[in-house]
C-alpha positions in Angstrom: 41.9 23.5 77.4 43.9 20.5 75.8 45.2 20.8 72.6 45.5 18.1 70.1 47.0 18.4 66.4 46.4 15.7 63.5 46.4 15.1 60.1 43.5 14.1 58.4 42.9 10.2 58.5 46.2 10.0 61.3 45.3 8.5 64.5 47.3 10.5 67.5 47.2 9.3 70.7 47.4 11.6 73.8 47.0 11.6 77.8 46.0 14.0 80.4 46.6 13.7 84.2 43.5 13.4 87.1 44.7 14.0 90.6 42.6 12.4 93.8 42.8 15.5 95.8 41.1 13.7 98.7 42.5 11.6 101.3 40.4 8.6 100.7 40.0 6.4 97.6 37.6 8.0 94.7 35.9 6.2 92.1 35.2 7.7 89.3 33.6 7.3 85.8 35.7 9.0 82.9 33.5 9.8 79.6 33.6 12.0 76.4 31.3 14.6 75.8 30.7 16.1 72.1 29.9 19.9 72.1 26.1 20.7 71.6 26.9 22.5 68.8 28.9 19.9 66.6 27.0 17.3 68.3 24.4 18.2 65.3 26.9 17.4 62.5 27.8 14.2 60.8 28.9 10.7 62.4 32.3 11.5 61.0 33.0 14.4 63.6 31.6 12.5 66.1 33.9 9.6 65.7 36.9 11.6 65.9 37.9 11.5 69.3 37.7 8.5 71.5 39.1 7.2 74.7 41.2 4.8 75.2 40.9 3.2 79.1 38.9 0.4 79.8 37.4 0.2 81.9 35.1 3.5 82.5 35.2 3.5 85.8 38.2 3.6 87.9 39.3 3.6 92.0 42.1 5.9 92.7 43.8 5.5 95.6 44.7 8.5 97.6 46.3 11.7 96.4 47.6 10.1 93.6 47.5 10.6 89.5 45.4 8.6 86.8 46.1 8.8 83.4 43.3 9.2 80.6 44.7 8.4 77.4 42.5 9.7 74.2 42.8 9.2 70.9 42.3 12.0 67.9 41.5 10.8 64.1 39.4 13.4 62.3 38.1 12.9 58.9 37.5 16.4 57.9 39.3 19.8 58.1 37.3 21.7 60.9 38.0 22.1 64.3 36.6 19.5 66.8 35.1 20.7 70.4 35.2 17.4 73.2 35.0 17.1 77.0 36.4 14.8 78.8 34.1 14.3 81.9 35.5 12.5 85.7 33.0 12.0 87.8 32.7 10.7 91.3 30.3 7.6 91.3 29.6 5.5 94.5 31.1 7.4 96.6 30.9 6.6 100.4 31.6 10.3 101.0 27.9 12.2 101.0 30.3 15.2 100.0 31.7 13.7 96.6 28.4 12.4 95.5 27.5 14.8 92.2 31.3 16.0 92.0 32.8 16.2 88.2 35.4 17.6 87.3 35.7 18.4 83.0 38.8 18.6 80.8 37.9 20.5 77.3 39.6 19.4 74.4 40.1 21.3 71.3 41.2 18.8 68.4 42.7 20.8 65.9 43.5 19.2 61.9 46.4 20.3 60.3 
């Protein structure tokens, strides 16, 4: 799990690394996902989190690193629950069709 600390109404920025493990090229499609649970609570905890690459999806070459950068500004004192999701999209590969690898965030206001 990442670990993110803000203030209330203070924007910090973050990044997390994504190895290709494969020797080819992978594309992939990088997305946030809101926990069912606070998923069901207001607009303001859903706007908390964002991401901050453009665009969604990415090729990276073989074996080598991309950086997701994110972005944490909650508006209330309670803990916020994320996922950042990679998946392989339009993948030549039959094996890495369906592949995603997840990165859980906890955003934590101080």
């Amino acid at each position: 799990t990442i670990h993110v600390l803000a203030c209330i109404g203070v924007p910090v920025s973050s990044t997390f690394s994504f190895r290709n493990p494969f020797p080819t090229p992978l594309t992939v499609e990088v997305y946030l996902v809101m926990e069912e649970d606070d998923a069901a609570l207001n607009k303001e905890k859903y706007d908390a989190f964002s991401l901050l690459q453009n665009p969604d999806v990415v090729t990276i070459p073989p074996f080598t690193n991309l950086l997701v950068p994110f972005c944490f500004k909650p508006k209330e004192m309670t803990e916020h629950n994320y996922t950042v999701s990679i998946e392989a999209v339009n993948s030549e590969n039959e094996g890495l069709q369906n592949m995603t690898w997840t990165y859980p965030i906890l955003g934590i206001v101080e």
